[in-house]
C-alpha beads as a LAMMPS data file, in Angstrom:
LAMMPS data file: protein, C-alpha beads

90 atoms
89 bonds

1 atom types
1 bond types

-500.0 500.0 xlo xhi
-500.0 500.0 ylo yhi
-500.0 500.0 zlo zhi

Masses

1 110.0

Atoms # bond

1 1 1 342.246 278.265 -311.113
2 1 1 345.810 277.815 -310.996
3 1 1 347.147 280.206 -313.915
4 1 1 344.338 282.924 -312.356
5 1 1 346.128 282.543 -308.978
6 1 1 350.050 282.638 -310.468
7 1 1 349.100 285.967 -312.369
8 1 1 347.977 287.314 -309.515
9 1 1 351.012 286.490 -307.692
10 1 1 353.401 288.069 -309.894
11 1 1 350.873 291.317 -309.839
12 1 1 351.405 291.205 -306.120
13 1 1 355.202 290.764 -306.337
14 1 1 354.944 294.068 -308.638
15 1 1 355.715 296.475 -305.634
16 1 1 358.764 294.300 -304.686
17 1 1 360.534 293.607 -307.338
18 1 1 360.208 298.048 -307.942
19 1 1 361.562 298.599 -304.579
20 1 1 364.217 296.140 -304.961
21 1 1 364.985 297.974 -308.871
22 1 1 365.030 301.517 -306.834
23 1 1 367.298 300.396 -304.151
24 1 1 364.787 300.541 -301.821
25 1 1 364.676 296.942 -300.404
26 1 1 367.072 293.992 -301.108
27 1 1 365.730 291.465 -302.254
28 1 1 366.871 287.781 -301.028
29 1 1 364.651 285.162 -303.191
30 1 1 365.357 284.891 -306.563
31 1 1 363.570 288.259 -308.226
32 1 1 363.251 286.486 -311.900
33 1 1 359.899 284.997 -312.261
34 1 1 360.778 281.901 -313.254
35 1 1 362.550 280.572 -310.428
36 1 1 360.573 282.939 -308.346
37 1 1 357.302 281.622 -305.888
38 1 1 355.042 282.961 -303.224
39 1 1 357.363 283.122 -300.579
40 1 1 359.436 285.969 -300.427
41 1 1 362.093 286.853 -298.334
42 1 1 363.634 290.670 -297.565
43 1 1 367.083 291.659 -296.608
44 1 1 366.673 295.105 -294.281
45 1 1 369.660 296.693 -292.413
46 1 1 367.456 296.191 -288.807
47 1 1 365.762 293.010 -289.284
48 1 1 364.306 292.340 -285.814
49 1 1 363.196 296.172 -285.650
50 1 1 361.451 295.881 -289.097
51 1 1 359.964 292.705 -287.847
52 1 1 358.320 294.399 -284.994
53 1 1 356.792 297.054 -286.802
54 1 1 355.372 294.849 -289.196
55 1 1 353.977 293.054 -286.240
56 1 1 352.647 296.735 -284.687
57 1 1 351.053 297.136 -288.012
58 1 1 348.784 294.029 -288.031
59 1 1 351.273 292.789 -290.869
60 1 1 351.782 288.483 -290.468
61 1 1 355.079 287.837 -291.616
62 1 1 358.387 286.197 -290.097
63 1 1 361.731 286.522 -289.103
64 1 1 363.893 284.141 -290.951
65 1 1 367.868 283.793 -290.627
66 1 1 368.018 288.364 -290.682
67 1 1 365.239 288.090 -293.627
68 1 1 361.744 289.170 -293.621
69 1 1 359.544 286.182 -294.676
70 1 1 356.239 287.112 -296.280
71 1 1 353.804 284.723 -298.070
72 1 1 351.339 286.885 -299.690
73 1 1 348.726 284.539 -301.219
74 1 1 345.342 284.986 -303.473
75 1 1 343.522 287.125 -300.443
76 1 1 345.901 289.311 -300.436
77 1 1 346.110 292.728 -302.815
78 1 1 348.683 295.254 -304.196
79 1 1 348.137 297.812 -302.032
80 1 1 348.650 295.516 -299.217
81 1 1 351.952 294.494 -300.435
82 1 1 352.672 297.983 -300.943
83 1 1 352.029 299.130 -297.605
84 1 1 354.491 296.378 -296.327
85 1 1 357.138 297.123 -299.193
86 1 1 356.623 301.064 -297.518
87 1 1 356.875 299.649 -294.015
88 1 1 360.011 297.789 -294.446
89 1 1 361.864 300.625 -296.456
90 1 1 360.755 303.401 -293.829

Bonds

1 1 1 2
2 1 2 3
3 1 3 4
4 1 4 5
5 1 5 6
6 1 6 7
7 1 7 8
8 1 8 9
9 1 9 10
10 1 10 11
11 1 11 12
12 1 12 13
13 1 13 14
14 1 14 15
15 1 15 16
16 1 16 17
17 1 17 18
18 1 18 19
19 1 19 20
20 1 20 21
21 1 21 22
22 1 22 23
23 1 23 24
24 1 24 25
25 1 25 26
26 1 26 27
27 1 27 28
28 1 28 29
29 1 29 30
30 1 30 31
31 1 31 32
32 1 32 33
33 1 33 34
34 1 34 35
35 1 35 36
36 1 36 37
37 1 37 38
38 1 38 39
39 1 39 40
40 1 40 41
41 1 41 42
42 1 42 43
43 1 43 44
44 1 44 45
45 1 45 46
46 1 46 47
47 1 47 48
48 1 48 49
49 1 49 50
50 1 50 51
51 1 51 52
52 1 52 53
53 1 53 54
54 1 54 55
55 1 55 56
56 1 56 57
57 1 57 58
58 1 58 59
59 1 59 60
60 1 60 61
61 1 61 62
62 1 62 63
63 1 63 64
64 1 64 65
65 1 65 66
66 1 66 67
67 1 67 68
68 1 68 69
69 1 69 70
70 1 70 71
71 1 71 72
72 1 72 73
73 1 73 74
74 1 74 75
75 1 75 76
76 1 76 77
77 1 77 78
78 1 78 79
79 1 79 80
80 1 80 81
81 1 81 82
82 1 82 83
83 1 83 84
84 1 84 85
85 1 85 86
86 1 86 87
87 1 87 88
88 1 88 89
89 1 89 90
């Protein structure tokens, strides 16, 4: 149901929002939860470089405005977004 599929959005948005806390990634949606949603979007110094390696990795995201656009959704687990949070600090 719908309150099954929000809590597992904000356990997927669990590696973000500790990347963004270390200084790892900037973060350009809103990172409170509240005014948070499923689409994310991630400020990196090389945007178009990051993109392509997320591309290279098998990763489906986009490039919008020098953000990274992802839109992780039920199918998709923690570790996943973890790999991708690793991929776009590296």
């Amino acid at each position: 149901g719908v309150d099954a599929i929000a809590k597992h959005l904000l356990a997927l948005r669990a590696p973000l929002i500790d990347a963004t806390e270390r200084g790892r990634l900037t973060l350009s949606s809103p990172p409170d939860p509240e005014r948070g949603s499923g689409i994310w979007c991630v400020r990196v110094r090389d945007a178009a470089s990051a993109f392509g390696a997320l591309q290279a990795a098998g990763v489906v995201a986009s490039l919008r405005e020098g953000n990274i656009r992802l839109s992780p959704h039920v199918y998709n687990t923690v570790d996943e977004v973890a790999r991708v949070v690793d991929l776009l600090a590296s």
